[in-house]
C-alpha positions in Angstrom: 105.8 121.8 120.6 104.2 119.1 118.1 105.6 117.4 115.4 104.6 115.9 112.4 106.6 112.9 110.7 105.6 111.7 107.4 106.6 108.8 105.5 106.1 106.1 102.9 106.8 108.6 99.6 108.7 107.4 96.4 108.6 106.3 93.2 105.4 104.3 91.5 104.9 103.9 87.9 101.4 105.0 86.5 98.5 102.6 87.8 100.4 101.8 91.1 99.8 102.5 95.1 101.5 104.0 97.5 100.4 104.3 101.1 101.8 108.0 103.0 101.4 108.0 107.1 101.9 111.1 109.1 102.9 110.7 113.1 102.0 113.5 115.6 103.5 113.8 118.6 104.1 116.4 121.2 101.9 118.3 123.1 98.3 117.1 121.6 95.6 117.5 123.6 92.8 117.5 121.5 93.2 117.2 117.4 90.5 119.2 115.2 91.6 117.4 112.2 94.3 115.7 110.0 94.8 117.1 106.3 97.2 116.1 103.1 98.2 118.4 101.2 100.5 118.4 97.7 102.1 120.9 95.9 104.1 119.9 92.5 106.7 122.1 90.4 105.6 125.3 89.5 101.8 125.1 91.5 100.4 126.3 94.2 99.8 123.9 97.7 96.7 122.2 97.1 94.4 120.7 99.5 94.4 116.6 98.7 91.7 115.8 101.9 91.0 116.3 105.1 89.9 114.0 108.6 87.9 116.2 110.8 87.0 114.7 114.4 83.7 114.1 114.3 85.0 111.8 110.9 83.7 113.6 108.7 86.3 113.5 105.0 86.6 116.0 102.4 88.6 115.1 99.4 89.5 117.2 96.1 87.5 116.3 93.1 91.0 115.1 91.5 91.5 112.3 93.4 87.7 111.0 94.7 87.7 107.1 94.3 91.0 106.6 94.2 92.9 108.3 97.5 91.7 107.6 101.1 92.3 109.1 103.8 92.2 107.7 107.4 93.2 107.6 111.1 94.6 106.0 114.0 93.4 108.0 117.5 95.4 105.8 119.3 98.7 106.7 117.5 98.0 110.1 116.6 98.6 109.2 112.8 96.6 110.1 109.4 97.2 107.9 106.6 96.6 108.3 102.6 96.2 105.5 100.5 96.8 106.6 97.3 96.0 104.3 94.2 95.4 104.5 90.5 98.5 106.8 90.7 98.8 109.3 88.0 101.6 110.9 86.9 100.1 114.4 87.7 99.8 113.1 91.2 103.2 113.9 91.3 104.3 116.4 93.7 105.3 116.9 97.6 103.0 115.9 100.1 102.2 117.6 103.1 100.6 116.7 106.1 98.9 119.3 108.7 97.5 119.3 112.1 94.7 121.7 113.4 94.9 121.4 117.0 91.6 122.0 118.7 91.7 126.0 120.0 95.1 125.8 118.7 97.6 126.4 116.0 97.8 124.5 112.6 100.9 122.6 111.9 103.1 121.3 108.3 104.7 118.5 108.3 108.2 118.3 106.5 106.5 117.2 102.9 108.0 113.9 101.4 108.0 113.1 97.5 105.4 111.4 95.6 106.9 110.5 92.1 104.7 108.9 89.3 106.2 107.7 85.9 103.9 107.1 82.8 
């Protein structure tokens, strides 16, 4: 079984940073990739970015230049750095886990919350 533990949501004003990790653990042999994703009231899920590992990042147009993702092998844990917050960045963030010939997991989601 593999879990995903996020953590590091809450509330910024507009402008601000907030930094979101996600921890794996389990039975993780071999990771494809890490991936955020957000969903906010009344929207679909939307992918944020994506890790692959050869490296390679993919981020939605919406938040190029100002979220990055990264990762720790080591610790089996993706980050997002997330600044120049806007409030339509508001919304639950999810992370996932592809496992290599294997399933894809959710984490739980936590809150990101951006005032004007």
């Amino acid at each position: 079984q593999v879990q995903l533990v996020e953590s590091g949501g809450g509330l910024v004003q507009a402008g601000g940073s907030l930094r979101l990790s996600c921890a794996a653990s389990g039975s993780i042999f071999s990771i494809d990739a890490f991936g955020w994703y957000r969903q906010a009231p009344g929207k679909q899920r939307e992918l944020v970015a994506t890790i692959i590992s050869s490296g390679r990042i993919n981020y939605a147009d919406s938040v190029k230049g100002r979220f990055t993702i990264s990762r720790d092998n080591a610790k089996n844990t993706v980050y997002l750095q997330m600044n120049g917050l806007k409030p339509e960045d508001t919304a639950v963030y999810y992370c996932t886990l592809q496992i290599a010939r294997g399933n894809f997991y959710w984490g739980q989601g936590t809150q990101v919350t951006v005032s004007s």
